[in-house]
C-alpha positions, 0 to 999 in steps of 0.5 A: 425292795432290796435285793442281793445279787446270786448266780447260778449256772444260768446267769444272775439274778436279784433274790430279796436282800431278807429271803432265806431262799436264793436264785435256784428257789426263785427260778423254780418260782417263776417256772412252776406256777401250777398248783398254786399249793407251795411246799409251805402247806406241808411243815411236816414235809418240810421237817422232813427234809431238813432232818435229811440233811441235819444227818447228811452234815453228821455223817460228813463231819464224822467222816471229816469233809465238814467243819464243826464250825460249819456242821454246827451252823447247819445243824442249828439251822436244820433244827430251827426248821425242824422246830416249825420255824422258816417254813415260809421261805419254802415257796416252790410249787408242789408240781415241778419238773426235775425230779424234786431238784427244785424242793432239794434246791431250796431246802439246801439254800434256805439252810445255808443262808440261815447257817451263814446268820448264825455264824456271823455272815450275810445271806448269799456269802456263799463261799463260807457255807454253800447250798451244792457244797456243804449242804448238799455234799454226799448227797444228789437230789435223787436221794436226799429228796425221796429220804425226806418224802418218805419221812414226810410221810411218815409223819403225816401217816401218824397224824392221818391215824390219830385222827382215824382212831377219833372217829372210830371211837364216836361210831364206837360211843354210838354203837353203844348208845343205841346197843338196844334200838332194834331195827331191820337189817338190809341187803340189796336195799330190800328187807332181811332181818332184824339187828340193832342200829347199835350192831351196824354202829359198832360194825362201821367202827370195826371196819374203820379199825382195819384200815389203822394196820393197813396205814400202819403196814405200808407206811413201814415200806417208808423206812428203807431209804436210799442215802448215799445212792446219789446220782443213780445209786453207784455213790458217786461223790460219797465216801464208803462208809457215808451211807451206813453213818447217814443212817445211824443220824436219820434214826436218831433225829427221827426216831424211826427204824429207817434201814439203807435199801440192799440195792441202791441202783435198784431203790432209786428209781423205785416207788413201789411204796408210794404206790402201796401207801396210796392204795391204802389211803384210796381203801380207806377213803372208799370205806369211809365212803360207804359209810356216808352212803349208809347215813345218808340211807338210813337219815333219808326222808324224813316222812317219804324215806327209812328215816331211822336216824337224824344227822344234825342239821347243819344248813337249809338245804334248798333255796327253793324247797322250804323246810329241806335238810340235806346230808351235807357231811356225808355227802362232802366225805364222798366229794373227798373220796373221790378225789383220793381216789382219782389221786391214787391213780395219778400216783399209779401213772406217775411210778409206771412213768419211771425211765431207767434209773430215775423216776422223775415223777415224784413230785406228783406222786407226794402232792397226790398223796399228801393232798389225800391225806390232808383231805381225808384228815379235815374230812374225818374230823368233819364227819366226827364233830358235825355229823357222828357224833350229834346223830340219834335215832328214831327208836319206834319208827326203827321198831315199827318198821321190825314189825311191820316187815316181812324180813321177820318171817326169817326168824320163824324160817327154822321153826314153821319150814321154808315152805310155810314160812315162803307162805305166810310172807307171799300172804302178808305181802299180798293182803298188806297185812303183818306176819305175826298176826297171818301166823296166829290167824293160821294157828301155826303158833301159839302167841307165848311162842311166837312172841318168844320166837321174835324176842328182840334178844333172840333176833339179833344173835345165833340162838338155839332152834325151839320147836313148833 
């Protein structure tokens, strides 16, 4: 394989001749194999980064410390990454120590090398365009990388949310679709009253519709940035007027509010809204998790549990017990919620982690919270195509159920008394037989009345009292 020669402040080293990354990406290589997860998975991260330095070049051109020549040269090559090409050469592992130097190090060589080719010159000519001293110039890894974090999160955020809203929109379709299938509501897992499989359906897509705003709420404390904080957040090796101009070019190649923090000694160690953001991601995986314990509920049996509704079959379930189906969707969405959840917890350990000016444990904070979302993005979708919207409903085993149940003495509580109706449910539970005929037997009601009482229409929504 052929190879160049680069060095850095260890020493030299051969990088392959046609690597658009250089030593400090091949050093990180070979130290930090620990997730086995490179910054290639997440292109929408990488798109990040090098929106990062494509305005770190504007704003260093405007303030005529960088070429045209050369601010063209590496904006191009920003804007190639940005348009999806060399994310391949990003081959530093997501967990690593030094503070994110590593993934700064490499988006930094990969630009310059990349900006040397469309000038004319050969990977590693470095005097010409220079990782540390133009692509980096004005900037420390401890600004340029959570700026490029934060925007990647943004982006991600974006992608998570649509997908949310897909799934939302198949519980919604069949809320509609079994609007009239009555069916017994329940609390604690013992019977309450009646309600609609189409009312529970329609509950579970508003509850999902909660969680848009909350992503959409905390992914807005991404838009204050750090730029021109440099080492600690003083500025040092950055011009007065940098900051303000980095900013204005981050919003143009975004397209995002992004503001400069107030304090920029105090935003650089803080990530007090990776620890908000993660709290979301953990609510949301935690109703989604709810939800598919209810599936799995209300799917059980099919003959010796509620067996209201099917989920699609998707697999033989057993290898030993012929005919068995399991719940595999519902069950691999809890899988996934847990892991969000035990992610959301290293996010929370990692920003207590922070020491004085810098918190160095970013890198694990964005992996957890990217593999969360990544998680949660397969899982909606998975949930969505193979088991929401493929469900039906058992409709008269749902309404025999209505009927058969004590939870139907509810409905006659404001007419006969709590007292007559404790009664009627002790009897009927007593002698297994049903409340609406113990009722016509004791000639508390009338059956046009009774009947009227236990309408499905009037079960299922507040309805004026009617008088024995």
């Amino acid at each position: 394989m052929k190879t160049r020669t680069e060095h850095d402040l260890l020493g030299y080293k051969e990088v392959p001749a046609e690597a658009y990354y250089g030593i400090q990406t091949l050093r990180a290589v070979e130290n930090f194999d620990i997730c086995g997860v490179k910054l290639s998975a997440y292109p929408k991260y990488i798109k990040a980064l090098a929106m990062v330095k494509w305005a770190a070049a504007k704003a260093n051109n405007d303030l005529g410390l960088l070429s045209d020549e050369l601010t063209a040269a590496i904006t191009e090559a920003c804007q190639e990454i940005i348009d999806g090409k060399l994310i391949e050469e990003f081959p530093v592992d997501m967990i690593q120590g030094g503070a994110g130097t590593s993934t700064n190090m490499n988006a930094n060589e990969v630009i310059a090398n990349r900006a040397l080719e469309i000038m004319g010159f050969e990977k590693g000519d470095y005097e010409k365009c220079h990782p540390n001293n133009h692509v980096n110039l004005s900037q420390s890894t401890n600004d340029a990388y959570p700026t490029g974090i934060k925007i990647g999160l943004i982006l991600k955020n974006e992608a998570l949310v649509a997908n949310l809203k897909e799934l939302i929109a198949s519980f919604r379709a069949k809320g509609e679709e079994f609007k009239d299938v009555l069916k017994m509501g329940r609390t604690q897992l013992q019977d309450a009253v009646p309600m609609t499989l189409g009312q529970e359906f329609e509950a579970w897509a508003v509850n999902l519709e909660e969680e848009i705003l909350r992503l959409n709420e905390n992914a807005k404390l991404f838009l204050e940035v750090n730029m021109g904080a440099t080492a600690i957040g003083t500025g040092i090796n950055s011009e007065p007027e940098y900051s303000e101009k980095c900013i204005k070019h981050l919003r143009d190649i975004t397209e995002m509010e992004i503001v400069l923090a107030g304090n920029l000694i105090e935003a650089t160690p803080d990530t007090g809204s990776y620890v908000m953001y993660s709290s979301a991601i953990k609510r949301l995986a935690i109703k989604l998790s709810k939800i598919c314990n209810d599936l799995r509920l209300l799917s059980s049996g099919p003959r010796c549990g509620f067996n209201e509704i099917n989920l699609p079959k998707m697999q033989p379930g057993s290898s030993i017990m012929p005919g068995k189906v399991n719940p595999v969707i519902p069950e691999v969405v809890n899988q996934i919620a847990y892991k969000v959840i035990g992610n959301d917890l290293t996010v929370t350990f990692a920003a207590e982690a922070g020491q004085l000016e810098l918190n160095v444990m970013e890198p694990v904070m964005v992996r957890a919270m990217l593999e969360s979302m990544e998680m949660l993005e397969s899982g909606m979708s998975t949930l969505k195509e193979r088991c929401i919207d493929g469900i039906t409903a058992n409709v008269e085993h749902c309404k025999e159920m209505v009927l058969n149940s004590i939870g139907i003495v509810t409905a006659v509580n404001p007419t006969l008394g709590y007292e007559a109706s404790s009664r009627i449910a002790k009897r009927a539970l007593a002698e297994n037989r049903s409340v609406y005929d113990l009722i016509l037997e004791e000639g508390l009601l009338s059956k046009e009345k009774l009947d009227e009482i236990l309408a499905p229409e009037r079960m299922i929504k507040p309805q004026k009292f009617i008088k024995a």
